[in-house]
N, C-alpha and C positions, 0 to 999 in steps of 0.2 A: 625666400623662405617665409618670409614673414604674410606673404599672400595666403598662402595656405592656413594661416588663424585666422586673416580678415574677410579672406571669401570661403565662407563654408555653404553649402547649399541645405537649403529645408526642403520638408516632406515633400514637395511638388516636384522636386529639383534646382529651381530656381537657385541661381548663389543670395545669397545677403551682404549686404556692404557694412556691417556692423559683425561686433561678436563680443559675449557676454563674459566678463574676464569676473573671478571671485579674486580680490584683495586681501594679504597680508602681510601680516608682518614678522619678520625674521631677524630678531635684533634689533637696530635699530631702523634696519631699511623698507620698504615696502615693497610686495612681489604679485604676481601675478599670475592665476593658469584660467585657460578657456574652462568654463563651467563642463563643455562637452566630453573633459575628459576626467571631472570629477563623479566617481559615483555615492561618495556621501561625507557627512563632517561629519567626527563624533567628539567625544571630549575622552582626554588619556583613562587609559586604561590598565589594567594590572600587566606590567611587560615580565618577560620571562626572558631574561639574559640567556643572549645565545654565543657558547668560546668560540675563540677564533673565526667570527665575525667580522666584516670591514670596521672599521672603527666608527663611524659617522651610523653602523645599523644600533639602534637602542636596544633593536629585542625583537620579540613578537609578538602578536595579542591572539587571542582567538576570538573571533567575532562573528556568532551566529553559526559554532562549526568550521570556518573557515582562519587558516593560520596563515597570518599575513604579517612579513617585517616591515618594524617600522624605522624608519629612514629619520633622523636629528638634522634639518636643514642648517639650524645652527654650526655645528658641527662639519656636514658636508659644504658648508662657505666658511669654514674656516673662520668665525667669529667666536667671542668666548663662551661658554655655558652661563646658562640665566637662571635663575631662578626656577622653579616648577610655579605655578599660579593658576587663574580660576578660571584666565581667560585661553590658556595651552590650547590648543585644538590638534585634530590629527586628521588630514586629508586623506580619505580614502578614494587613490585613484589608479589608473592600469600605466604602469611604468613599461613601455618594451615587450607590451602582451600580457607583464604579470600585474596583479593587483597588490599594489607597495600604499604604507603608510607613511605619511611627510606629518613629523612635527612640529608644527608652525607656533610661533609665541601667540598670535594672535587673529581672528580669521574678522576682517572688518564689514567688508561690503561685496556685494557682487553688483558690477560695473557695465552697462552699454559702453562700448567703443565706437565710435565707428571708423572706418579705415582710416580718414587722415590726422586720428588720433594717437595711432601708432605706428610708428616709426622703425627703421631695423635696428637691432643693437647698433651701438657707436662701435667705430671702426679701432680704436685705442683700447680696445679690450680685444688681449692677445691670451694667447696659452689654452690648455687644455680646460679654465673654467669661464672661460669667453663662450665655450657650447653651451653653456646651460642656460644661454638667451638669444629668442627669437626675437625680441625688439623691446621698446621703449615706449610706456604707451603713458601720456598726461592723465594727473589725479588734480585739478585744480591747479594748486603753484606746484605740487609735487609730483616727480616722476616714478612709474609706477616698472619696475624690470619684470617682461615676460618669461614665464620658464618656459624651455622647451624641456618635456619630461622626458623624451625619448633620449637626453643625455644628458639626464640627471645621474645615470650608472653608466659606467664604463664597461664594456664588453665580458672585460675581468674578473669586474661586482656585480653585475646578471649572474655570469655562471654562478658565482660564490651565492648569489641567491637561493640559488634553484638545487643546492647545495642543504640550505635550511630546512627546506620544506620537508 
């Protein structure tokens, strides 16, 4: 699985042995998604609580016309609630076909990889939130966990998305 991030092909066809990962941070750990499936960062915005929500959704914004939930990654890994601050960001990218916001503490760098930089998640992450990584990619001495988005939501919390809209 994890080929499928490191060999993507560019405009000619050709695959590349590299792929361009944006860095941050959620808590205290640092995370990772391929650039090609972000379509922009912005900084939070006025959220409009939505009941009976999955717990981990914050709300939704409206941006540019477009009403889009935003996803508390905090929250969705089960770490404690932070702070709000200056450096918040919120990744606007296509979760499962739909365009979902991730609110991340902090958005650092976007990253060259190249393949034998990342590695597939470790085998000692079990359970239903061992999906939410396509592998393990080096930041220097620190390890950088790739998400896979397409199971960042459960089948369950798609539907309940598309429920919001």
């Amino acid at each position: 699985m994890i080929a499928q991030v490191s060999m993507s092909s560019d405009a000619g066809g050709t695959e590349r042995q590299e792929v361009q990962l944006a860095c941050f941070r959620v808590g205290g750990e640092l995370y990772a998604l391929d650039i090609m499936s972000i379509r922009e960062i912005i900084r939070p915005q006025k959220l409009t609580v939505i009941p009976k929500a999955p717990r981990f959704i914050e709300g939704v914004i409206n941006l540019r016309g477009a009403v889009i939930p935003v996803a508390d990654l905090r929250k969705r890994f089960d770490q404690p609630c932070g702070e709000e601050n200056r450096k918040n960001r919120i990744i606007i990218c296509s979760v499962s076909g739909r365009i979902v916001g991730l609110l991340v503490d902090e958005v650092l760098e976007v990253r060259r990889c190249g393949r034998q930089d990342v590695a597939p998640a470790p085998q000692f992450l079990k359970g239903p939130e061992a999906e939410f990584f396509l592998g393990v990619a080096r930041r220097g001495d620190d390890l950088v966990m790739v998400l896979d988005l397409d199971r960042i939501l459960s089948t369950d919390e798609q539907i309940a998305l598309q429920k919001l809209e």
